[in-house]
C-alpha positions in Angstrom: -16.7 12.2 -13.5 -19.1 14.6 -11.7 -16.5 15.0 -9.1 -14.1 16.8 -11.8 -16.7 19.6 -12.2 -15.1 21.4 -9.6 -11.6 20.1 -9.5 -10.8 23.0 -6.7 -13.2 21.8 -4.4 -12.7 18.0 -5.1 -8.9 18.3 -4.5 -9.4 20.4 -1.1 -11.8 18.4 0.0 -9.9 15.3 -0.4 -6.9 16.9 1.4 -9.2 18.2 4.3 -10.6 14.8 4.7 -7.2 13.6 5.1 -6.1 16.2 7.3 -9.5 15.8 9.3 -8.7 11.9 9.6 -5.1 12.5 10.7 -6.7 14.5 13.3 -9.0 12.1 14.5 -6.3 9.0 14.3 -4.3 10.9 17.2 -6.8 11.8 19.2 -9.0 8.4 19.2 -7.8 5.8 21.3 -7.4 3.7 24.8 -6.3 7.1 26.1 -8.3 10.0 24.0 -7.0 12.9 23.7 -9.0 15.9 22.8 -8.4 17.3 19.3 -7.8 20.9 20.4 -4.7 19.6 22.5 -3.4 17.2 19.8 -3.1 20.7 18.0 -1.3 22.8 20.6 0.9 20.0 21.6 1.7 19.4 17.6 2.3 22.9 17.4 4.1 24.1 20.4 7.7 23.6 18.7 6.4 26.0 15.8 4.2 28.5 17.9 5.1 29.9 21.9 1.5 28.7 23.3 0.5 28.1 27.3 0.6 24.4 28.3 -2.7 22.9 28.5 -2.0 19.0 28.1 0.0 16.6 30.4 3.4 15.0 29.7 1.0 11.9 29.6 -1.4 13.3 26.6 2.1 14.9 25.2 3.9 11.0 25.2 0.8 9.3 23.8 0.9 11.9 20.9 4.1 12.5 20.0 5.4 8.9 20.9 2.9 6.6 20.4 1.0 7.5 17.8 2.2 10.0 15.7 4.8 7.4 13.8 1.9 4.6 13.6 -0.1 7.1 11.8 2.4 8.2 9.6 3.1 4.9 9.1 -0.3 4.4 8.4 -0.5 7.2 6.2 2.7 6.1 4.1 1.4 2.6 3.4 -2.0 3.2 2.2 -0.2 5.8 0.0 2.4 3.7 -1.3 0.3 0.9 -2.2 -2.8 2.7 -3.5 -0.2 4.3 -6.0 1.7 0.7 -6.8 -2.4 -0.8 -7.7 -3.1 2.3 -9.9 0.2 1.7 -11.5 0.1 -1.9 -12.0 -4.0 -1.9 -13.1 -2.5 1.0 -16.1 0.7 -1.2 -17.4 -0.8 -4.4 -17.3 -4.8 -2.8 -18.6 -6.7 -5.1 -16.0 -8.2 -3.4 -13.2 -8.3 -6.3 -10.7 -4.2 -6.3 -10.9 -2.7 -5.7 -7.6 0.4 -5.6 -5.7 -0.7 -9.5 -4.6 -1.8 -10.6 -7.9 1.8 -10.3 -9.6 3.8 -12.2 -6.9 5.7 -8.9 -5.4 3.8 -9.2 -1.6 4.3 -13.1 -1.7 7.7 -12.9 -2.6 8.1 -10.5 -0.3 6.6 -11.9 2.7 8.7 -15.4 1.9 12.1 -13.3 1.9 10.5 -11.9 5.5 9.1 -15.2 7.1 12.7 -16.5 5.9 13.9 -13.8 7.7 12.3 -14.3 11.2 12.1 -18.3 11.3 16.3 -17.5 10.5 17.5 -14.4 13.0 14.0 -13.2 14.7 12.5 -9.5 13.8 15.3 -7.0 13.6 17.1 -5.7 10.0 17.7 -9.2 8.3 13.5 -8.7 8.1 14.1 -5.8 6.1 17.3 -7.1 3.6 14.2 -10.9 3.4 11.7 -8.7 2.4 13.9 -6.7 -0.6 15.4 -9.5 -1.1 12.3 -11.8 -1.5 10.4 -8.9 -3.4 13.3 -8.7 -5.7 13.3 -12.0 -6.5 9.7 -12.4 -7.3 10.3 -9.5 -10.2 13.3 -11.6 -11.1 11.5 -14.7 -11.8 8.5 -12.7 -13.1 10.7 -10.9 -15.7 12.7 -14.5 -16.5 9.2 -16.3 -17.4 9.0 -14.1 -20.5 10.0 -15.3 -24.4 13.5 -14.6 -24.8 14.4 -12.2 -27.1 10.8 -10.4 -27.0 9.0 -8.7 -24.7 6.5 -10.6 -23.2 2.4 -9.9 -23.5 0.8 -8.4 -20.9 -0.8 -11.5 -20.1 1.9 -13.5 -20.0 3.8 -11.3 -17.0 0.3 -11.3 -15.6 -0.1 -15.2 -15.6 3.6 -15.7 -14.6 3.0 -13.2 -11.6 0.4 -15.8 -10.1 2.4 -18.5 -10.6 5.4 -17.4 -8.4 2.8 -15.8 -6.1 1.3 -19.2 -5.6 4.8 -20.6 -5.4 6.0 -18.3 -2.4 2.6 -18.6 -0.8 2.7 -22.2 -0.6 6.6 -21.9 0.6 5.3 -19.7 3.6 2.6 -21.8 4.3 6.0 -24.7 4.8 7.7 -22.0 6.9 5.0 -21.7 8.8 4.3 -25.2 9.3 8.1 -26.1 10.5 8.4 -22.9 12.6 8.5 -23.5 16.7 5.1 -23.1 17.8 6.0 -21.3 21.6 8.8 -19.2 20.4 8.1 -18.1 16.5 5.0 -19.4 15.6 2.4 -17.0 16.9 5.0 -13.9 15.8 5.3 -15.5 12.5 1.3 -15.2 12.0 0.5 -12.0 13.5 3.0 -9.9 11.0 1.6 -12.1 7.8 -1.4 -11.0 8.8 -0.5 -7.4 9.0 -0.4 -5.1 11.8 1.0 -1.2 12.3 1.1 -1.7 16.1 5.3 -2.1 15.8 5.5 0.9 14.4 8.2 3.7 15.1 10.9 5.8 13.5 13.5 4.2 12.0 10.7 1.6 10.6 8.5 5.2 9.2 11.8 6.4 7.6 12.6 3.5 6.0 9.2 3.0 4.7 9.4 6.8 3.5 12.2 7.3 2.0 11.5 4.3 -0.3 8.1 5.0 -0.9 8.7 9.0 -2.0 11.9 7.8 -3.8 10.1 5.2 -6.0 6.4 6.8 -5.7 8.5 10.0 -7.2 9.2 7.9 -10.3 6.5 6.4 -10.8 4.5 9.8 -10.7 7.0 11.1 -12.7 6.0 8.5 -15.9 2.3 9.0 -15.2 1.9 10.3 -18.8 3.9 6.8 -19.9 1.7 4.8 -17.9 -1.9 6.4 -20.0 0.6 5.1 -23.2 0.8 1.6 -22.0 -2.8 1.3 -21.0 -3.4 1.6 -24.7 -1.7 -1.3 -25.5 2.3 -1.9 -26.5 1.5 -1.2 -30.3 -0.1 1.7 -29.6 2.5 2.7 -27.3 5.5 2.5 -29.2 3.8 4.3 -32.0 3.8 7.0 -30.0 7.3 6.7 -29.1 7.0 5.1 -25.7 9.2 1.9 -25.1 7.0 -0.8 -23.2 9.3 -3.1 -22.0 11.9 -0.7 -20.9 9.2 1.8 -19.0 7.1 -1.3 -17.7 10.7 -2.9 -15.9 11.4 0.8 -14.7 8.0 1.1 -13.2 7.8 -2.8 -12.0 11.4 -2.0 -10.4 10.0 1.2 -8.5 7.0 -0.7 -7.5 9.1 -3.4 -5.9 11.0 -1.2 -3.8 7.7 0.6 -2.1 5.8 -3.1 -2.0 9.2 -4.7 -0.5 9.5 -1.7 2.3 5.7 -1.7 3.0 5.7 -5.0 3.3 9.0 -5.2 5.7 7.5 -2.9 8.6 4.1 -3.8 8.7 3.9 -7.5 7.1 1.5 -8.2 4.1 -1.4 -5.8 4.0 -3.6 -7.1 0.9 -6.9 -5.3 -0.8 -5.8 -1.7 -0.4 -4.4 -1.6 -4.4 -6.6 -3.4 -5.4 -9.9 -1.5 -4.4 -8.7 2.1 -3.5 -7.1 2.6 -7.3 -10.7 1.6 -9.1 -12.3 3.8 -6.3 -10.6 7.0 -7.7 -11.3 5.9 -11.2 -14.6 6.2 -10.3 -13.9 9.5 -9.1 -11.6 10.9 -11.4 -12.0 8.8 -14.4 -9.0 6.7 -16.2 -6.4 9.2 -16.5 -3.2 8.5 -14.5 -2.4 12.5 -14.4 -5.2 12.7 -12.3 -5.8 8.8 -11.1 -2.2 8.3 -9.4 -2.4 11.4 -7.0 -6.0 10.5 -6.3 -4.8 7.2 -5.4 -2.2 8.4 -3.3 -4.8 10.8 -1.1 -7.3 8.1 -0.7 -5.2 5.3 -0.1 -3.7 7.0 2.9 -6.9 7.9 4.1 -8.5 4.5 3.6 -5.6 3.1 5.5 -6.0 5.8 8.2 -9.3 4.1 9.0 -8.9 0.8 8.6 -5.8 1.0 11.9 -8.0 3.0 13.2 -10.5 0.5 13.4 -7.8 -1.6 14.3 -6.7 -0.6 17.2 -9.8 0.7 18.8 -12.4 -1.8 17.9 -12.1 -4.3 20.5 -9.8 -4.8 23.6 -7.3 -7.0 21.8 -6.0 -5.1 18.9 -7.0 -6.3 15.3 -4.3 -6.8 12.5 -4.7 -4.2 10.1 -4.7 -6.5 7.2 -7.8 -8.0 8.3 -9.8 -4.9 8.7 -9.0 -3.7 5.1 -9.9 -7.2 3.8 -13.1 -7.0 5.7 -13.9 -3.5 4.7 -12.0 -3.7 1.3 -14.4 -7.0 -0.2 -17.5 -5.7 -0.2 -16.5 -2.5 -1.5 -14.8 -4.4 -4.7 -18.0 -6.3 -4.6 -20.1 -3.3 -5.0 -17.8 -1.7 -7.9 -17.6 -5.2 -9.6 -21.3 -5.1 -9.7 -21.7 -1.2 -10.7 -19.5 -2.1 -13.6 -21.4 -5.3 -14.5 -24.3 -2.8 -14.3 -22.8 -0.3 -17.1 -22.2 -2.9 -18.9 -25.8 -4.7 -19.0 -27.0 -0.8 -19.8 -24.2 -0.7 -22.8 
């Protein structure tokens, strides 16, 4: 919690980072660009400045990678804020996005999708549809007439994960391996290299949409983390807030997942991160989230991109770089607990 001693400084310096990162991400690449110019040439519709770059340097920016890092910066957001969400409702702090079926189902509605019409918008409607679905079942596992126990959603959340994931494992297997096959692999694996407008606006509006709502019951989400007795004593409803939240969560998981395929590890390890940081609280956890999640992801398609000659799927890098980080919080928090 020593970073709250100063919560001026901690906040600016979280948003300079990101800033400084953003910076870095358009200017790092096959074809560098110098930082100063990425500047000017972001700033010469705002400011009247002398033209120092090339239409070349100007294309690459604007064109190329300006949406991918938007894009970048939108999913690590949206799914930093969905893990610090879902670890609060359901009080488990390995819960994520993947654990509760939302990315499987997901992905199944997408691979549906492709093995059906290609990549184009029917991706999009499999993925929200597939997503949707997932909840669906999720929410239809639990004792009628009652809401379920945390646990129980919990359980039933791996249990239609496990079932999509072994259907897109049959998809998979049955798809033609010249025409869909390798296309099929690279976005389950996930990747930011299609990247571009309408994909970025998509992916926005649905992420500030739902993140807006989920922000918005932040104070809801510290009443479930106490537990649904504790909760409705103070006047909260658990199972109506926990489908609104689960609902919101679906939408920004569904359009992550339908413009850059699955992308696992970032809510799970970003969210305990910040509570490291910042300390339980969602008032304070959930916008933490959201600032280092982005710049987590930032990184990782960095890496991505520019560490070898072939371009890396971006879902590999974070699971690379996001296991031994959960490794090394698992084991600080086995520490405090030994010491306790």
């Amino acid at each position: 919690m020593t970073a709250l001693r100063h919560p001026v400084l901690f906040w600016s310096g979280l948003a300079l980072l990101l800033a400084g990162l953003t910076l870095y991400a358009l200017a790092a690449g096959r074809y560098p660009v110098p930082p100063a110019r990425v500047v000017a040439i972001l700033s010469a519709g705002l400011f009247d400045t002398a033209r120092t770059w090339s239409p070349t340097e100007q294309m690459v920016v604007l064109v190329v990678r300006l949406p991918r890092v938007l894009m970048a910066i939108t999913t690590g957001a949206g799914l930093a804020l969905c893990g610090a969400a879902l670890q609060g409702v359901f009080r488990n702090p390995l819960v994520g996005p993947q654990t509760i079926g939302l990315s499987a189902g997901a992905s199944l509605g997408g691979v549906a999708a492709i093995l059906a019409w290609g990549f184009g918008p029917g991706v999009t409607v499999g993925a929200f549809a597939g997503a949707a679905g997932a909840l669906a079942a999720v929410l239809a596992m639990q004792p009628r007439g009652r809401v379920a126990p945390v646990l129980t959603l919990v359980l039933a959340g791996i249990v239609i994960g496990a079932f999509c994931s072994a259907l897109v494992g049959f998809i998979t297997f049955i798809a033609d391996p010249e025409t869909k096959l390798p296309a099929l692999v690279f976005w389950l694996l996930g990747s930011l290299a299609t990247a571009g407008w309408p994909g970025l606006a998509l992916a926005a509006a649905c992420t500030l949409a739902a993140g807006a709502i989920v922000l918005a019951m932040r104070w809801r989400i510290n009443l479930l983390s106490l537990g649904d007795d504790e909760a409705r004593a103070l006047g909260c409803a658990p199972g109506r807030d926990r489908l609104i939240l689960l609902t919101a969560i679906c939408i920004i998981v569904a359009a992550q997942v339908a413009v850059s395929g699955v992308i696992g590890w970032v809510g799970l390890v970003v969210p305990n991160l910040a509570r490291l940081l910042v300390g339980a609280d969602h008032r304070r956890l959930l916008p933490a989230s959201v600032l280092i999640g982005a710049a987590f992801m930032l990184v990782a398609d960095t890496l991505a991109r520019d560490l070898t000659a072939a371009e890396i799927p971006v879902g590999i890098v974070t699971a690379v770089v996001g296991t031994p980080v959960f490794a090394l919080l698992l084991h600080r928090a086995a520490a405090r607990g030994r010491a306790a």
